[in-house]
C-alpha positions in Angstrom: 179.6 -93.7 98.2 182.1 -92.0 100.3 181.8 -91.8 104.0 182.8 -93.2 107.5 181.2 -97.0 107.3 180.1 -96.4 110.7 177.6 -92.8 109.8 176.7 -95.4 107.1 176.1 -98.9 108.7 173.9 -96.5 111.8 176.3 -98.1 114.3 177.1 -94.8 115.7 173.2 -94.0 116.4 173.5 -97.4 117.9 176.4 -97.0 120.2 174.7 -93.4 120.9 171.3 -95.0 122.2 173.5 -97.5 124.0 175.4 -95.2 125.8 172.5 -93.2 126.5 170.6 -96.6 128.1 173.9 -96.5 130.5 173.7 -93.4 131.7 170.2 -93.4 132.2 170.3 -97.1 134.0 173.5 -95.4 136.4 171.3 -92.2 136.9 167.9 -94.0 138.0 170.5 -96.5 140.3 171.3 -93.2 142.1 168.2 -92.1 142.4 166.8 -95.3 144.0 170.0 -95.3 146.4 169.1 -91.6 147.2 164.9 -93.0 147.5 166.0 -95.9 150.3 168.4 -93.4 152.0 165.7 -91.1 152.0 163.4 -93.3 153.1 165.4 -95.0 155.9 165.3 -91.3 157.6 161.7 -91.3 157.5 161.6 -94.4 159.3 164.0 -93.0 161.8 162.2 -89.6 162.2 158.8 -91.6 162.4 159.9 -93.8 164.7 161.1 -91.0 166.9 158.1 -89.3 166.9 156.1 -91.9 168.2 158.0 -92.5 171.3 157.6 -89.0 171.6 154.4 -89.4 171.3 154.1 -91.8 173.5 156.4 -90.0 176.2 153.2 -87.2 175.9 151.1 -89.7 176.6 152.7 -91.5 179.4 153.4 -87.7 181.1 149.8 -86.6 180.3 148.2 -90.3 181.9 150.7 -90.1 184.9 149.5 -86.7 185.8 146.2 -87.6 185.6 146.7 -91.0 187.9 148.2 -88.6 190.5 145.2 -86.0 190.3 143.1 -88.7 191.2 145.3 -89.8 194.5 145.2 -86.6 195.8 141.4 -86.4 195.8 141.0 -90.0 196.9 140.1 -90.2 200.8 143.2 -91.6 203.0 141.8 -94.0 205.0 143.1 -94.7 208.7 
């Protein structure tokens, strides 16, 4: 039988499926570096928001306080 011992043995579907298990493995690495970058972002964005939110809230409230002064009676 005449042939490559390698085509014959199936190492080379081996070392094919191994090489494809690398890739793959450096491939999803990259995708969960890309996931926690992403991720760390949200957490930025979301903390922003709240102390925007917050901010509203503190404006709103402080407004609201001083709307009640002004109708309060001054006493003398």
């Amino acid at each position: 039988m005449e042939g490559s011992r390698f085509v014959r043995d199936g190492a080379w579907h081996d070392q094919r499926f191994e090489a494809q298990e690398r890739i793959m493995a450096l491939q999803f690495g990259a995708v969960e570096k890309r996931l926690e970058r992403i991720e760390a972002l949200i957490e930025g964005l979301e903390r922003r928001l709240w102390m925007t939110v917050y901010g509203v809230v503190a404006v709103i409230l402080t407004q609201a306080v001083q709307g009640i002064l002004d109708y309060v009676p001054k006493g003398g």
